[in-house]
matplotlib code that plots the C-alpha trace (Angstrom):
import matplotlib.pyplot as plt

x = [98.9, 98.0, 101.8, 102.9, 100.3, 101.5, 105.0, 104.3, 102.3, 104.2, 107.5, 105.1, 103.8, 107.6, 108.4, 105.5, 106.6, 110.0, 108.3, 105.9, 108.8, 110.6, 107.5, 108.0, 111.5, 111.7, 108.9, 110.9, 113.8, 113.4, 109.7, 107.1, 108.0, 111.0, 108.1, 106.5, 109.2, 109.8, 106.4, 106.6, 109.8, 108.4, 105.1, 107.4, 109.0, 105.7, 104.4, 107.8, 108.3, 104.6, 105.6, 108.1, 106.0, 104.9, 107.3, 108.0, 106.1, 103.2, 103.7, 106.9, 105.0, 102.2, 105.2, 107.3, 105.1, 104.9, 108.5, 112.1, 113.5, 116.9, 114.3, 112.4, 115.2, 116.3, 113.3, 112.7, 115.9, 116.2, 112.8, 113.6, 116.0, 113.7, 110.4, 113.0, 114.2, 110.1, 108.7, 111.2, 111.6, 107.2, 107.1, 110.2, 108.9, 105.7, 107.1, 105.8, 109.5, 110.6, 113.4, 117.0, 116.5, 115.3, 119.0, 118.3, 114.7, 115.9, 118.7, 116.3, 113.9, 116.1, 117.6, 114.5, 112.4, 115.6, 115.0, 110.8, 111.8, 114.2, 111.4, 109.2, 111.3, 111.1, 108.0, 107.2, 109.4, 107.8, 110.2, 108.7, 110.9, 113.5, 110.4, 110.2, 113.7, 113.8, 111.2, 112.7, 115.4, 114.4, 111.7, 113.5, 117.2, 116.2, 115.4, 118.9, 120.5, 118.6, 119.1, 123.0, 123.2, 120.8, 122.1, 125.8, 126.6, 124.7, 122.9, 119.7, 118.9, 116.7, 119.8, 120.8, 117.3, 118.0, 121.4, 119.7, 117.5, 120.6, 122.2, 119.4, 118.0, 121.4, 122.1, 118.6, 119.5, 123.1, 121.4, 118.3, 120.2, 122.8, 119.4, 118.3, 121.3, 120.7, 117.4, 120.2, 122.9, 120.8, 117.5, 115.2, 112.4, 113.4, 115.1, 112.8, 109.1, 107.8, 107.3, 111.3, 111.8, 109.9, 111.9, 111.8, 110.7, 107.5, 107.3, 108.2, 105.2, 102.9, 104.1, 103.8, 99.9, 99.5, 101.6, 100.4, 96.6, 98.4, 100.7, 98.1, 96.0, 98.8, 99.6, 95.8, 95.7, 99.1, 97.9, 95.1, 96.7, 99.4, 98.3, 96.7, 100.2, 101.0, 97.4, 98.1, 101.1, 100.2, 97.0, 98.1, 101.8, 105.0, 103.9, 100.1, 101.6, 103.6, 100.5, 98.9, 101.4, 101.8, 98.2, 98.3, 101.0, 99.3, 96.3, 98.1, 99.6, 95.9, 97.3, 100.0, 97.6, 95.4, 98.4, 100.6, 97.0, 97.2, 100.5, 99.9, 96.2, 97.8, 100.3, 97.8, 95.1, 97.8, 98.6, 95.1, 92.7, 89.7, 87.2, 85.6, 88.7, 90.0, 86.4, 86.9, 90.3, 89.1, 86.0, 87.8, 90.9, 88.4, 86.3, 89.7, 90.9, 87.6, 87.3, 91.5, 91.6, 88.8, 89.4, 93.4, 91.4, 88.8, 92.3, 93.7, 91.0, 90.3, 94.3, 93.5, 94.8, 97.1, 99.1, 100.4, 100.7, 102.7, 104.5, 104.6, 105.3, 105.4, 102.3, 102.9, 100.8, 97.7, 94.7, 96.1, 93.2, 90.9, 92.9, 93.2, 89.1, 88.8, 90.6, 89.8, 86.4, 88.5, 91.6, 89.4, 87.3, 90.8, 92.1, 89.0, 89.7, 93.2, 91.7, 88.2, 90.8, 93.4, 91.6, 90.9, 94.7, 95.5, 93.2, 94.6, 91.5, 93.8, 91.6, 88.4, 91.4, 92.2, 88.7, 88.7, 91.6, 90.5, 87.3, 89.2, 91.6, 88.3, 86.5, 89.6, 90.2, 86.3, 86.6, 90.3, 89.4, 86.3, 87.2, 90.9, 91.1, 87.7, 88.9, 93.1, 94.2, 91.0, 89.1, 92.2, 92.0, 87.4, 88.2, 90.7, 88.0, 85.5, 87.8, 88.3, 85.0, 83.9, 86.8, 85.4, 81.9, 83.4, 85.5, 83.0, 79.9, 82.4, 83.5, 79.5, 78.6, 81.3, 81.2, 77.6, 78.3, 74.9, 75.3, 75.6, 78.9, 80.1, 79.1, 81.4, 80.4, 81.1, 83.3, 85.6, 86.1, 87.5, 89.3, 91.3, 91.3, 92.7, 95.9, 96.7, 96.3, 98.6, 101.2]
y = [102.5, 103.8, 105.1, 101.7, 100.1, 102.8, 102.1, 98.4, 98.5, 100.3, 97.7, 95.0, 96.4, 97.6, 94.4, 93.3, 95.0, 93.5, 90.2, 90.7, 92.2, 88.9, 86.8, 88.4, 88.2, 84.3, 83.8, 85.0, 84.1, 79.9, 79.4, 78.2, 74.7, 76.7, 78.6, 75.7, 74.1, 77.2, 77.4, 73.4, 74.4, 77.7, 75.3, 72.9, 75.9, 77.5, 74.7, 73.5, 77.5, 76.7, 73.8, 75.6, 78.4, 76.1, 77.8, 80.6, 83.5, 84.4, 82.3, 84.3, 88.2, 86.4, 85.1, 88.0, 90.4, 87.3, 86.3, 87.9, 87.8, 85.6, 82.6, 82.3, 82.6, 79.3, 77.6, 79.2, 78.5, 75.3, 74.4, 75.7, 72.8, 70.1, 71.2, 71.4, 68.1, 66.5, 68.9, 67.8, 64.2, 63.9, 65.7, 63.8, 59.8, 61.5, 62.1, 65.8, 67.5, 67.9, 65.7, 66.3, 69.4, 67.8, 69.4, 72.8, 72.7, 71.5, 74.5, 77.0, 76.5, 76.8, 80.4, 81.7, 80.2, 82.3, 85.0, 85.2, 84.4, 87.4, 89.7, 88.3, 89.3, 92.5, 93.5, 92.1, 95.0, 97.3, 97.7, 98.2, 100.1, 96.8, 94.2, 95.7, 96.0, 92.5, 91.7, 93.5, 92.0, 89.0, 89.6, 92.4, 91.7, 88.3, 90.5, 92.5, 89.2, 87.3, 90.2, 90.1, 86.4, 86.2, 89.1, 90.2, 86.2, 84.8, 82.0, 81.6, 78.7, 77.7, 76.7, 80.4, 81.1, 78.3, 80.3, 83.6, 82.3, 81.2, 84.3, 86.2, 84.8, 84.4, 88.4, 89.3, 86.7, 88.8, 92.1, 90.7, 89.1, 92.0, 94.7, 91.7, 91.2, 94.5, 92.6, 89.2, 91.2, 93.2, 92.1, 95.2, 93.4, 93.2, 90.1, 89.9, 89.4, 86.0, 85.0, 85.9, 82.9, 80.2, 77.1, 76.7, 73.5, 75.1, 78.1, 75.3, 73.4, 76.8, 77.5, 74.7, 74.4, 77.7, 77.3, 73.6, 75.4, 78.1, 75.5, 73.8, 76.9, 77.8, 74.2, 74.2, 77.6, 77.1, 73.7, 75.5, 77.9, 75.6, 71.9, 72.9, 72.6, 69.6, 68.3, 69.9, 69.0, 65.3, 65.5, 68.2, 68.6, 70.9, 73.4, 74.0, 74.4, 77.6, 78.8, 78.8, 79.9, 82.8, 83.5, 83.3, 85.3, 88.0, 87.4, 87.4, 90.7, 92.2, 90.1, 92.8, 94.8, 92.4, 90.8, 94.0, 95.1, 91.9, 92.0, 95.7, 94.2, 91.5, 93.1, 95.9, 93.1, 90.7, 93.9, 94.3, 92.3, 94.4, 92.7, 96.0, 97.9, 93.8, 93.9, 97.8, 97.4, 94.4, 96.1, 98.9, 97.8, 94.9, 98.0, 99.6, 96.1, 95.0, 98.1, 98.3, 95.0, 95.2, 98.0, 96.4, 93.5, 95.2, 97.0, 93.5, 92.6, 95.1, 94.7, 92.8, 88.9, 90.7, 92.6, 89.3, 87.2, 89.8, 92.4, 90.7, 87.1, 85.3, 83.4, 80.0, 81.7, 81.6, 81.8, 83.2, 85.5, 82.9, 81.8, 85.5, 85.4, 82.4, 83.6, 87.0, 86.4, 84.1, 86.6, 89.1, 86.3, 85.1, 88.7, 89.5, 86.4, 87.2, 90.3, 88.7, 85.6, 87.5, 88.8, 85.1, 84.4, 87.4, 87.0, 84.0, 82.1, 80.2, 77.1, 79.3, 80.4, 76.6, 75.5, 78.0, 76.9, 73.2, 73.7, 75.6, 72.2, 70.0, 72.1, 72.9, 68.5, 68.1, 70.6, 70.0, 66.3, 67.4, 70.0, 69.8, 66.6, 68.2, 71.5, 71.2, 75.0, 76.9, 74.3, 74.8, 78.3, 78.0, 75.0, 77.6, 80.0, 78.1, 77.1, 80.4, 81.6, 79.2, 79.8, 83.4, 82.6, 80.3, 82.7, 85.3, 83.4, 82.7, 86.3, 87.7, 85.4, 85.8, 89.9, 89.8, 91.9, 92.8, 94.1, 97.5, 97.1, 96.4, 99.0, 102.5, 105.3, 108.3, 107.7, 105.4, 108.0, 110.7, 107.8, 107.5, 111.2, 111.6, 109.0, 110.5, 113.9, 113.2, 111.5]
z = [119.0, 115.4, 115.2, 115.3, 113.3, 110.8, 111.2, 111.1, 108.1, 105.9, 107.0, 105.7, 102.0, 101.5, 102.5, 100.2, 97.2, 97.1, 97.6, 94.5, 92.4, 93.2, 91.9, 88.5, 88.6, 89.7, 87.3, 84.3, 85.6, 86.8, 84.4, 86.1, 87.4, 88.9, 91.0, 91.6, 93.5, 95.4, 96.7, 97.9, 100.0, 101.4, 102.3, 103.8, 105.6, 107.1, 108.1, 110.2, 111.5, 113.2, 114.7, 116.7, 117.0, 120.2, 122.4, 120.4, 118.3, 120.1, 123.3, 123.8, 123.3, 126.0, 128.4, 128.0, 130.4, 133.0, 133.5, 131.9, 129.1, 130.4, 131.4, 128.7, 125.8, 126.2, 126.1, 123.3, 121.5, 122.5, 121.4, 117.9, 117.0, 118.7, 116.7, 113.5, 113.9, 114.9, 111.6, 109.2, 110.0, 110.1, 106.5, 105.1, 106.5, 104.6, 101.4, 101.4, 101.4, 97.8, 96.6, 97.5, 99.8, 103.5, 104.9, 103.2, 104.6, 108.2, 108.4, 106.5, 109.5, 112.4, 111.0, 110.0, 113.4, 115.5, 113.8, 114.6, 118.0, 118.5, 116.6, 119.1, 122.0, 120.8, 120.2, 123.7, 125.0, 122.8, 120.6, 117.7, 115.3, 116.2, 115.2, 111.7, 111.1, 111.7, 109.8, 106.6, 107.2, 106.6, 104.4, 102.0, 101.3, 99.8, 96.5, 96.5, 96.8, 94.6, 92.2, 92.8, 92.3, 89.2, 87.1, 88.1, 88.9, 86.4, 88.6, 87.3, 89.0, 92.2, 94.1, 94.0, 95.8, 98.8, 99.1, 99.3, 101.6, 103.7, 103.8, 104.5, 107.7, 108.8, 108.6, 110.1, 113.0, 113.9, 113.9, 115.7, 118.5, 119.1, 119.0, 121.9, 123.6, 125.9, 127.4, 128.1, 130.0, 131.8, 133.1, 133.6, 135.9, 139.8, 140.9, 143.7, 142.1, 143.1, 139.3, 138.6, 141.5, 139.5, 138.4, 134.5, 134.6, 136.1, 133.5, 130.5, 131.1, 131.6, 128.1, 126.8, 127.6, 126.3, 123.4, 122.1, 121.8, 119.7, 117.7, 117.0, 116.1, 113.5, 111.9, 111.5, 109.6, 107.3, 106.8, 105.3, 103.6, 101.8, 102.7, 98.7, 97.1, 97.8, 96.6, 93.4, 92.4, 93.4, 90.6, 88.5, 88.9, 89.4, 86.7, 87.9, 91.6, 90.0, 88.8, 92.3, 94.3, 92.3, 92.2, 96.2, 96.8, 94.8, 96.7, 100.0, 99.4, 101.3, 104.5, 104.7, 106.7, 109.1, 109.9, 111.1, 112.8, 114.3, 115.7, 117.4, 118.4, 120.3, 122.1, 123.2, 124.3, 126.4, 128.6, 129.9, 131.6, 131.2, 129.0, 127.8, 126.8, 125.0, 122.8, 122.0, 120.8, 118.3, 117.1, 116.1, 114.3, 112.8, 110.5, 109.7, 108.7, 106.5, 105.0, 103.9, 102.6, 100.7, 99.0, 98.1, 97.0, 94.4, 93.4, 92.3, 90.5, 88.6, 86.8, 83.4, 82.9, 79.9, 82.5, 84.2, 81.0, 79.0, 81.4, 84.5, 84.0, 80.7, 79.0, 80.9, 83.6, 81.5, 84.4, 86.9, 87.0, 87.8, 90.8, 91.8, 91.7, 93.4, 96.2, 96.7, 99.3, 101.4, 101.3, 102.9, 105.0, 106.7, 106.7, 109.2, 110.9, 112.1, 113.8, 115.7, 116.5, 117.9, 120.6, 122.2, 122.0, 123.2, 126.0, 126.5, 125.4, 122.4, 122.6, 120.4, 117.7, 117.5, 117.0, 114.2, 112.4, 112.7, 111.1, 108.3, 107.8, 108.3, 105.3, 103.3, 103.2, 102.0, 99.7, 98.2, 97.9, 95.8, 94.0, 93.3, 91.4, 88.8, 88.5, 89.5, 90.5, 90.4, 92.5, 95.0, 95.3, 95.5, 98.0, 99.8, 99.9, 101.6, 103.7, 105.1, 105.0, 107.3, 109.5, 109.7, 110.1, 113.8, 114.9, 114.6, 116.2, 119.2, 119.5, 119.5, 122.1, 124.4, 124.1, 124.2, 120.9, 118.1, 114.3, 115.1, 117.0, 113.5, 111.9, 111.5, 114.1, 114.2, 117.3, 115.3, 112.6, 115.8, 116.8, 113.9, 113.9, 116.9, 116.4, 113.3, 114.3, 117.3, 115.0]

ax = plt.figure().add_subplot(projection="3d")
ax.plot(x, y, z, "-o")
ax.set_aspect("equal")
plt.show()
C-alpha cells in the first residue's frame, strides 16, 4: 500500500511542479487579467467535471469490484456527454461561463471527464503505475506544450492555453483508452456470477443512488473551493481574480499529498468490509497526511513576498502573500478532510461526506457574502478558510462517533512509526 502511495505521490508533486512552473510562466507571459481568465475557465471546468463525476470517478473505482468493466463503461461514457451538456447549459443560462468560450468549455469537459474515467477504470484494477501515467498525462504535458506554443511559436495569448488544453486531454485520452482496452476485449470476471447477469438498467440506477450522494458531495466541495472566483471578479474584477487564483494554486500545491493518500485510502477501504481494519487504515494515513502537509505548508510561508513579486511573477501580484496566509489553516483543515471523508465514501456511507461538503458551501456563502465585498481577495481566501475548517470540524465529529474513536487514536504511536517502517523497509 505505501509503494503506491509513494509512487502516487511523487506522480502528483512532479505533476505539481510543472503546474507551479506554469503559474510563473502564464503569469509573465498573459499579466494578470490573463490568469484571471484562466482560473474562471478551469472553475467552470471543475465544477462541470463533478457533475459528471455522478456516474463516473469514484462511483466507477466503488462499482468496478461489483460488476465488469464492459457494463459499466458505457454508462459511464455516456453519462459524460449528458452531465456536459446539463453543466454547461446551467452555468451559461447563469451567466457564470466567461464570454465567448461556452464551446471550448463544453468540449474541454468531455475530453478531460473521459480521461478521469479511464484513470478510474484503472486504478479499480489496481493498476496503478497506468493511473499515474494518466494523470501526468494530462496534468504534465500542458507545460511542454504551452512552452512550445509560447516561445518557439510565439503565441502568447490565452487562446494558445485553450489549445493546449485541447491537445492535451485528447493525448492522455488515446493512451488511457488503449492501456484500458485489454479490460473491454477480454473480461477477466466469470460470465457466470449472478451480479455479471444483472440488466443495466438495474446497475444504472444502483449507481446512480450511490453516485448523486457523491456528486453532490463534490459540486458541494469545488463549489467551495472556486464558487470564490466568480464572487470576486463580480466585486473586484478580472485582475483581483488573477491574484487569487494564483495565491490558491500555490496553496493547493499541499493537496498533492492528501489527495494521492486519498486515492490509495479509498481503493484499500472499498475492498473490505471489516469496520476495524476501514478505521485503521484512516487513522493511520490521516497522521502521515497532517503531519506532511503541514510541514509543506510552514515551507510556503516561510518564502518572502519579494520572491513572488520580483523572480516569480512580476509586481502586479502585490499581496499575494496575504492570500497565501489566509489560506494556509484551511489548506491543511480540507487536506485532513479528504482523508477522515474518504473513509465514509469508501464505505459506502457517501451521504456523511455530502453533509460535509454542504456545510462547507453553507459557511463559505455566509462568509464570501460578508467578507468578500469589505476585504475583496483576502476576505475570499479567510472566508475560504472558514469554510474548510468547519467542513473538518463535521467530518470529524461524524467519523469519532461512528468508530467509537477518543484523542489518543490521533496521536502518533509507536506502532505507526514500525508501520511506516515496515512498508518502506519492504519497498
Amino acid at each position: 500500500m505505501l509503494k503506491d502511495i509513494l509512487e502516487t505521490i511523487v506522480t502528483r508533486y512532479l505533476i505539481a511542479i510543472l503546474n507551479l512552473a506554469l503559474i510563473f510562466i502564464n503569469a509573465r507571459v498573459l499579466g494578470i487579467e490573463g490568469v484571471g481568465l484562466i482560473g474562471i475557465i478551469w472553475a467552470s471546468i471543475s465544477i462541470i467535471v463533478m457533475v459528471n463525476g455522478v456516474l463516473g470517478g469514484s462511483t466507477i473505482v466503488y462499482f468496478i469490484n461489483r460488476y465488469p468493466v464492459r457494463m459499466i463503461f458505457p454508462i459511464a461514457y455516456a453519462w459524460t456527454f449528458i452531465g456536459s451538456t446539463i453543466g454547461c447549459g446551467f452555468m451559461g443560462l447563469s451567466g457564470l461561463l466567461p464570454q465567448g468560450y461556452f464551446m471550448d468549455i463544453y468540449l474541454i469537459t468531455i475530453l478531460y471527464s473521459l480521461v478521469v474515467a479511464n484513470s478510474r477504470f484503472l486504478l479499480g484494477k489496481d493498476r496503478v503505475k497506468a493511473f499515474n501515467l494518466t494523470n501526468m498525462l494530462q496534468g504534465g504535458l500542458l507545460f511542454f506544450i504551452l512552452i512550445y506554443l509560447y516561445y518557439i511559436m510565439e503565441k502568447k495569448e490565452v487562446g494558445s492555453y485553450v489549445g493546449a488544453l485541447y491537445l492535451t486531454n485528447g493525448i492522455a485520452f488515446l493512451i488511457s483508452l488503449a492501456l484500458l482496452f485489454p479490460y473491454l476485449r477480454k473480461e477477466g470476471n466469470p460470465v457466470d456470477k449472478p451480479e455479471n447477469k444483472k440488466p443495466v438498467y438495474s446497475i444504472l440506477r444502483e449507481m446512480f443512488q450511490y453516485g448523486l450522494w457523491g456528486s453532490a458531495d463534490n459540486i458541494a466541495e469545488t463549489c467551495t473551493a472556486r464558487l470564490n472566483y466568480f464572487f470576486v471578479e463580480r466585486f473586484a474584477g478580472i485582475a483581483s481574480v488573477g491574484l487569487l487564483d494564483v495565491g490558491t494554486k500555490i496553496s493547493e500545491s499541499v493537496w498533492n499529498i492528501s489527495r494521492s493518500v486519498a486515492y490509495i485510502e479509498y481503493n484499500r477501504i472499498a475492498k473490505t468490509d471489516s469496520v476495524p481494519e476501514q478505521k485503521k487504515i484512516t487513522l493511520q494515513l490521516f497522521k502521515v497526511t497532517f503531519i506532511a502537509i503541514t510541514a509543506v505548508m510552514i515551507c510556503i510561508l516561510l518564502i518572502p513576498e519579494w520572491v513572488f513579486t520580483d523572480y516569480l511573477f512580476s509586481p502586479e501580484f502585490k499581496g499575494i502573500k496575504k492570500v497565501i496566509a489566509a489560506l494556509s489553516v484551511g489548506i491543511i483543515m480540507l487536506g485532513c478532510n479528504t482523508i477522515v471523508a474518504h473513509y465514509f465514501i469508501g464505505s459506502g456511507k457517501i451521504k456523511y461526506s455530502t453533509a460535509s461538503s454542504c456545510v462547507g458551501l453553507i459557511i463559505l456563502l455566509i462568509a464570501g457574502s460578508l467578507l468578500i465585498p469589505a476585504y475583496g481577495v483576502t476576505g475570499s481566501a479567510i472566508s475560504t478558510s472558514i469554510a474548510f475548517t468547519c467542513m473538518f470540524a463535521f467530518t470529524l465529529s461524524l467519523f469519532i462517533r461512528s468508530t467509537h474513536s477518543s484523542f489518543k487514536d490521533f496521536l502518533v504511536t509507536k506502532e505507526d512509526v514500525e508501520f511506516i517502517k515496515l512498508k518502506l523497509s519492504r519497498k
